[in-house]
C-alpha positions in Angstrom: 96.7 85.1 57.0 96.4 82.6 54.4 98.1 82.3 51.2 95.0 82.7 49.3 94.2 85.9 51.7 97.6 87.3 50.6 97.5 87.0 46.7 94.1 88.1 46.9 95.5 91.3 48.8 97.9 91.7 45.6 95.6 91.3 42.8 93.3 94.0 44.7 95.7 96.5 45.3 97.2 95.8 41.4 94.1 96.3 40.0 93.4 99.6 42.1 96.5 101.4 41.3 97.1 100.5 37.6 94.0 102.1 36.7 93.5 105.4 38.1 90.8 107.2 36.1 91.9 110.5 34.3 89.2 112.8 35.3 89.8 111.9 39.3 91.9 113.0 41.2 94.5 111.0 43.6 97.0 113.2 44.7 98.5 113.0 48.2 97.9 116.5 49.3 94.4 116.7 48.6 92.4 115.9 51.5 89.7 113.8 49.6 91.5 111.3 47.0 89.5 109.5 44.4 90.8 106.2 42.0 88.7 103.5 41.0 89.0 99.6 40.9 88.7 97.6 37.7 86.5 94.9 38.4 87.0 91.6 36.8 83.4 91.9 34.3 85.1 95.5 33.2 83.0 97.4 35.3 84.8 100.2 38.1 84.2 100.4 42.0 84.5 104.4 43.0 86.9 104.8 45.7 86.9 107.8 48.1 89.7 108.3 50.9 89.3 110.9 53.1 92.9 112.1 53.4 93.4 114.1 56.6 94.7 112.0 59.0 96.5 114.3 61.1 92.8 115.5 62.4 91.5 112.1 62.6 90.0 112.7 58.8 87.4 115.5 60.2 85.3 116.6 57.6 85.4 120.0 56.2 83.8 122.3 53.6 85.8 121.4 51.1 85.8 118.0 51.6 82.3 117.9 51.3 81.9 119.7 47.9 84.7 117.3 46.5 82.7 114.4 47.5 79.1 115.5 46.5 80.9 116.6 43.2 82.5 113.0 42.3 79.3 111.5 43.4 77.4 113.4 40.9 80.1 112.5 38.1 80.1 108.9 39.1 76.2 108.3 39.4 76.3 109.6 35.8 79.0 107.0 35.0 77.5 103.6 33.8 80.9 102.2 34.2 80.9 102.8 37.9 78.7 100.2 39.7 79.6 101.3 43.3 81.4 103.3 45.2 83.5 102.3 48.4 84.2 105.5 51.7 87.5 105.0 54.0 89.2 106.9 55.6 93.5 107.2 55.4 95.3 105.9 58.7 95.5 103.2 60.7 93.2 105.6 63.5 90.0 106.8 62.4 87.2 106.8 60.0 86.2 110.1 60.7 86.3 111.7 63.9 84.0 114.2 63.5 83.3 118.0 61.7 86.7 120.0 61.5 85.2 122.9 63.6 88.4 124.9 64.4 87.5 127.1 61.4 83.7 127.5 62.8 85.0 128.7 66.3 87.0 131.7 64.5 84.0 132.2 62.7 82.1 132.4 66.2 83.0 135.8 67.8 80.5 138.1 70.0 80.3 140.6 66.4 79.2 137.9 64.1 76.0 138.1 62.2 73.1 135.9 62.9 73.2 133.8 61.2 76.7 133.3 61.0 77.5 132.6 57.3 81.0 130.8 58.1 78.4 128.1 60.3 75.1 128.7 57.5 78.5 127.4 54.7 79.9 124.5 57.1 76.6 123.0 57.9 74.5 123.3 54.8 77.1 121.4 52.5 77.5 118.5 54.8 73.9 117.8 55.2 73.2 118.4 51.6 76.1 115.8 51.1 74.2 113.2 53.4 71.1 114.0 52.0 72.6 113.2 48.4 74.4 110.0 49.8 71.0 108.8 51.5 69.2 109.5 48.1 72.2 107.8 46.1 70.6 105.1 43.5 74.5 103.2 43.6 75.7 100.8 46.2 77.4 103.5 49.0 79.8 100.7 50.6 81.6 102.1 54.3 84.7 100.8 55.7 84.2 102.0 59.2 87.9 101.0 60.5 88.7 102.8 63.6 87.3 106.2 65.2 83.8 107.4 64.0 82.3 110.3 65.9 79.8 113.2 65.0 80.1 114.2 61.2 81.5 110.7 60.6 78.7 109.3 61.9 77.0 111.2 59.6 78.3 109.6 56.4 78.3 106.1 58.4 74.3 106.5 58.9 74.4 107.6 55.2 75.9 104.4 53.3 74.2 101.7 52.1 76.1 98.9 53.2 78.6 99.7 56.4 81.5 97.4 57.3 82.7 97.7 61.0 85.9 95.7 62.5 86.9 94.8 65.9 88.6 97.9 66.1 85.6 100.2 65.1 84.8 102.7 67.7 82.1 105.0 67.7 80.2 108.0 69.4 77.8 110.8 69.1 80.0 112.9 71.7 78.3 116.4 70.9 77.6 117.1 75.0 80.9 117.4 75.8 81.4 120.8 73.1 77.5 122.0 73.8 76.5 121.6 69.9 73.7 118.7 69.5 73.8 115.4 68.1 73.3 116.8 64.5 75.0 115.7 60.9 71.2 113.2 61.1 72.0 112.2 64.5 68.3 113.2 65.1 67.1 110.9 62.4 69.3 107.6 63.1 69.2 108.0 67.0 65.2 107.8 67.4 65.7 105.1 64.9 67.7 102.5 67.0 65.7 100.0 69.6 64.9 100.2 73.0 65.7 103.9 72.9 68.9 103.0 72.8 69.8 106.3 70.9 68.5 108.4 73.2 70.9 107.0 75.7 73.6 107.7 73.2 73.1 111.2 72.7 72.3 111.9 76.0 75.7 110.6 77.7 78.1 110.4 74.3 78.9 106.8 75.2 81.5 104.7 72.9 80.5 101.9 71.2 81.9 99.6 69.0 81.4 97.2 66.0 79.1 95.0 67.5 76.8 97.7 69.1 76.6 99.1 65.6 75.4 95.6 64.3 72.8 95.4 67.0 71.5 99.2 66.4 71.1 99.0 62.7 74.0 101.2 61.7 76.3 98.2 60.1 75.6 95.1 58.3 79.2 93.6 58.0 81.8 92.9 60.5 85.2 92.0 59.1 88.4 92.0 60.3 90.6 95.2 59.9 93.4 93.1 58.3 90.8 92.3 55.6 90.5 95.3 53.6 92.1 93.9 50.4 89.8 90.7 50.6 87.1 93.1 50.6 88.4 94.9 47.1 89.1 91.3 46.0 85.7 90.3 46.4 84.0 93.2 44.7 86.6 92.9 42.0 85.1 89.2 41.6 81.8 90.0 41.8 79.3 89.5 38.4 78.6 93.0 37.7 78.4 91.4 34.2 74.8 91.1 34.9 73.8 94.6 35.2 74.5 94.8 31.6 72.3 92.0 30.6 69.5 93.0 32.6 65.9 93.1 31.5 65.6 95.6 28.9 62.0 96.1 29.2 62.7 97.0 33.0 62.8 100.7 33.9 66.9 100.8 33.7 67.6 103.1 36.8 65.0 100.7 39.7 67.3 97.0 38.0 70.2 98.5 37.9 70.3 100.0 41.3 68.6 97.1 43.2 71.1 94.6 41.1 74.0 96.8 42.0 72.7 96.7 45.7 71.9 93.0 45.4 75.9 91.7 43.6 77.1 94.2 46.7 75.1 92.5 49.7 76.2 89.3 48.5 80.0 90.0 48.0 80.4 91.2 51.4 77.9 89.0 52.8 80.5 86.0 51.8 83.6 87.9 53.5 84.9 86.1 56.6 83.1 87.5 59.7 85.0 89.0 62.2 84.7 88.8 65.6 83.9 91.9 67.7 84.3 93.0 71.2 80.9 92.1 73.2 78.2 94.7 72.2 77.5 96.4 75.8 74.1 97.8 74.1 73.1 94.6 73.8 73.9 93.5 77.4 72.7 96.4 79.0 69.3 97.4 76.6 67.4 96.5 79.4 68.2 99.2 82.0 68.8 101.8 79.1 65.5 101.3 77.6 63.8 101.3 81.4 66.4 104.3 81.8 65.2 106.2 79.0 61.2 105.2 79.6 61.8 106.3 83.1 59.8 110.0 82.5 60.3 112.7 81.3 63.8 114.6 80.8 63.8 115.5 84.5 63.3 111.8 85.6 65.9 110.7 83.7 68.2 113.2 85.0 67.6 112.3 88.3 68.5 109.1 87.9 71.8 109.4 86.1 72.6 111.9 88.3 72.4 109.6 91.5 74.4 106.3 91.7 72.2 105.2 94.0 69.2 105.2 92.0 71.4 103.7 88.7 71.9 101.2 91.3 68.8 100.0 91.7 68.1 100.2 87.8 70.8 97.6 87.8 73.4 97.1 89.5 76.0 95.2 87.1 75.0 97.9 84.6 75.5 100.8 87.4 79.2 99.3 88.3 80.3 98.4 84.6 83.0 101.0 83.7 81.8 101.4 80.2 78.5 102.4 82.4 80.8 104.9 84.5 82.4 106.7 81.6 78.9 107.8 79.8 77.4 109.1 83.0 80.6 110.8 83.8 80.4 112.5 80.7 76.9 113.4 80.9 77.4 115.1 84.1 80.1 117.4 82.6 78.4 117.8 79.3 76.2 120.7 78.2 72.8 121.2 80.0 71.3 122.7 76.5 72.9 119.9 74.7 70.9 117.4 76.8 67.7 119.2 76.7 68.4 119.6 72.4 68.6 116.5 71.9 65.9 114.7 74.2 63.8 117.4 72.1 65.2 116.2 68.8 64.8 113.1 69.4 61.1 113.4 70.7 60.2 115.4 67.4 62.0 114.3 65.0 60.9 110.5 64.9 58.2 112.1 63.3 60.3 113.6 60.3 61.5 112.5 57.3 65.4 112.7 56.4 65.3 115.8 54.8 63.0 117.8 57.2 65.1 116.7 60.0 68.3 118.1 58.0 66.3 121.2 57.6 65.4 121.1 61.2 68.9 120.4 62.5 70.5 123.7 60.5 67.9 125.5 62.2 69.7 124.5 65.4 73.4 124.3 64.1 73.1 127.8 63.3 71.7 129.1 66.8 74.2 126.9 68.3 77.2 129.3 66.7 75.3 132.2 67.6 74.7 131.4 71.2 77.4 131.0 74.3 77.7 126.9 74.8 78.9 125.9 71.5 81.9 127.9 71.6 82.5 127.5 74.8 82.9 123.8 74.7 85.6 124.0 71.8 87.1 126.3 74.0 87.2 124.0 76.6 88.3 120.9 74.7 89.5 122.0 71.9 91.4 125.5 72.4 92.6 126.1 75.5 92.6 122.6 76.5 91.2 123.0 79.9 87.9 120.4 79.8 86.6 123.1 82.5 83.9 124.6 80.1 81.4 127.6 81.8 78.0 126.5 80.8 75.1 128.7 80.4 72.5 127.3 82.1 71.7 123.9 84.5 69.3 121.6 83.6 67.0 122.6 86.0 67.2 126.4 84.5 66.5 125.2 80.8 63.5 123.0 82.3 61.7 126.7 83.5 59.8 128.4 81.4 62.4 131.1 80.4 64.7 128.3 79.7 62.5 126.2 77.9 61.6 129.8 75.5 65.3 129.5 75.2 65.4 125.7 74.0 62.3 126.6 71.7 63.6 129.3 69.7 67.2 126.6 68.4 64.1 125.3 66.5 63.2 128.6 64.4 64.6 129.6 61.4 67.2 132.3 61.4 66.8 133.0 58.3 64.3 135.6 56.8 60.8 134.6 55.1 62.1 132.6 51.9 65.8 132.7 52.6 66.2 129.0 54.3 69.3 127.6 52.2 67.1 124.4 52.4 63.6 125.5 51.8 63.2 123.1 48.7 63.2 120.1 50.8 60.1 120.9 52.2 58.3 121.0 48.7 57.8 119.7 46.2 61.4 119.3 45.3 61.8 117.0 48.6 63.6 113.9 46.7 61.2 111.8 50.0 58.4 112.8 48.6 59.6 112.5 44.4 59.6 108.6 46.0 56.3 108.1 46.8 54.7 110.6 43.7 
């Protein structure tokens, strides 16, 4: 690390500590801590740490009403130009929803729908749907472990850093949930059907595969994170407050603010990543995934001959080995959820796929595989977990009445915690009126 590299680390870290904002909060025991960063133009950059790194920062209730609340406060702040997500430890992002709480909440007596899973569910996607909707730069430093929920708030952010030590997954087969918190809208989203392949099997990826996929825009080294401060603390946010006048205020600002962000981080050092096996295996994946229909692809990954043939080198690469390993043991409904999402919700918008995916959340707490793959993995620690149904039953009729019914609401005529985003209150649609 270079001199220059180090006193910039200094000046960042000065700056962020000796002028903590009164109305935030940064104590050490609350599992979301907010400061802000004086910029060198006078301006502040938000800074959100999600503070639980015993559990790999999973995201909980709380921690998802503390950060939709400061986002509120600080989109209301003119001071505040952007705001910057990590999360605390050397580990992980965010490793997912903290869902030991939900499988308490999941017992044979529990109302449907269960109002533990209707709470845990509805404020995390109304938090990505206000982050995806959020006029200020939303910058992500995706250091480490990022799996389901995390995900989530990765997909969310408007400009995502990854480093060689980003990891990441949409593992959701192996507990017999679904590849939710907008999986189904980023997934169907990636090329080659690259996604599909991802929530199919749960693979790990890393920085560079996030690069390639459309998930990240910045790859910098993990021992950078101060340059990073140091650069935004540089940056000309001067110019936001000399902006056209005669401009409608909120469309400058926000596309300045996103502009003086893109190019601070685009002048960061690059890192270099670990090869990106999406983009040396899209090939087979996407003729993989183009192979038929949900049956097809089964058979395939469910035979090493025939992923032999597909390709060899991508049949007998380890990183290969592991995914299809892990599809065989995951859920049976999982698969056929997501293949399903995926198929129908390419068609959606954001916020009628979040609508969509509570729908299916909340069936998933009332019905046997969810529980019993947090069971499995998570409780008793066994990783033998007693699935419902094969593939091949969910594929009959009765099975695929079974699938069909994740999709309807369990909620009674009117009652849908998120029936406004189907109206006119949609924040897609208040875009394009």
């Amino acid at each position: 690390m270079t001199k220059n590299s180090i006193d910039s680390q200094d000046n960042a870290a000065k700056h962020q500590y000796d002028t903590l904002s009164d109305d935030v909060s940064n104590s050490q025991d609350t599992p979301v801590i907010f400061n802000t960063l004086l910029t060198d133009s006078g301006h502040l950059i938000g800074i959100m740490t999600l503070n639980v790194p015993k559990s790999l920062n999973a995201l909980s209730v709380e921690m998802c009403k503390l950060l939709s609340q400061q986002l509120a406060k600080w989109q209301e702040d003119n001071n505040v130009v952007a705001i910057l997500l990590k999360g605390s430890g050397d580990k992980a992002f965010c490793a997912g929803g903290d869902i030991r709480k939900l499988y308490n909440s999941m017992s044979d007596d529990a109302p449907i729908p269960n109002p533990y899973a209707t709470e845990f569910f509805t404020n995390e996607y109304r938090l990505l749907r206000q982050m995806h909707f959020y006029p200020k730069p939303l910058i992500l430093w995706g250091d480490g472990i990022i799996m389901g929920g995390g995900m989530g708030l990765f997909a969310a952010c408007s400009h995502r850093i990854v480093t060689e030590r980003t990891r990441f997954a949409m593992p959701e087969v192996t507990i017999g949930l679904f590849p939710d918190a907008s999986g189904s809208w980023f997934l169907p989203r990636m090329p080659a059907k690259m996604g599909l392949f991802l929530g199919l099997t749960g693979v790990q990826c890393t920085g560079g595969d996030a690069l390639l996929v459309n998930l990240a825009e910045y790859a910098v080294a993990s021992h950078n994170y101060e340059t990073v401060l140091q650069y935004l603390i540089d940056s000309d946010w001067q110019s936001l407050t000399t902006s056209d006048k005669e401009n409608d205020l909120n469309i400058s600002h926000s596309a300045m603010a996103h502009s003086i962000t893109s190019r601070a981080l685009a002048a960061l050092p690059v890192a270099i990543l670990p090869e990106s096996k999406l983009g040396q295996y899209w090939r087979p994946i996407q003729r993989l995934m183009n192979s038929g229909g949900l049956a097809d692809i089964d058979a395939i990954l469910q035979n090493d001959t025939a992923l032999a043939q597909l390709d060899a080198e991508f049949a007998a690469d380890k990183w290969t080995q592991k995914a299809v390993a892990t599809y065989r043991h995951g859920c049976p409904v999982t698969v056929t959820l997501a293949y399903n999402l995926y198929q129908q919700s390419s068609q959606l918008s954001l916020e009628q796929t979040l609508y969509l995916e509570t729908n299916v959340a909340v069936h998933c707490a009332a019905n046997p595989d969810f529980r019993e793959g947090v069971r499995a993995l998570l409780i008793d620690k066994d990783k033998k977990p007693q699935w419902s149904r094969s593939l091949a039953e969910c594929l009959t009729a009765e099975g695929s009445q079974y699938i069909r019914q994740h999709f309807t609401s369990p909620y009674p005529n009117g009652a849908h915690p998120l029936d406004e985003w189907l109206g006119s209150n949609a924040l897609g649609a208040q875009k394009v009126r």
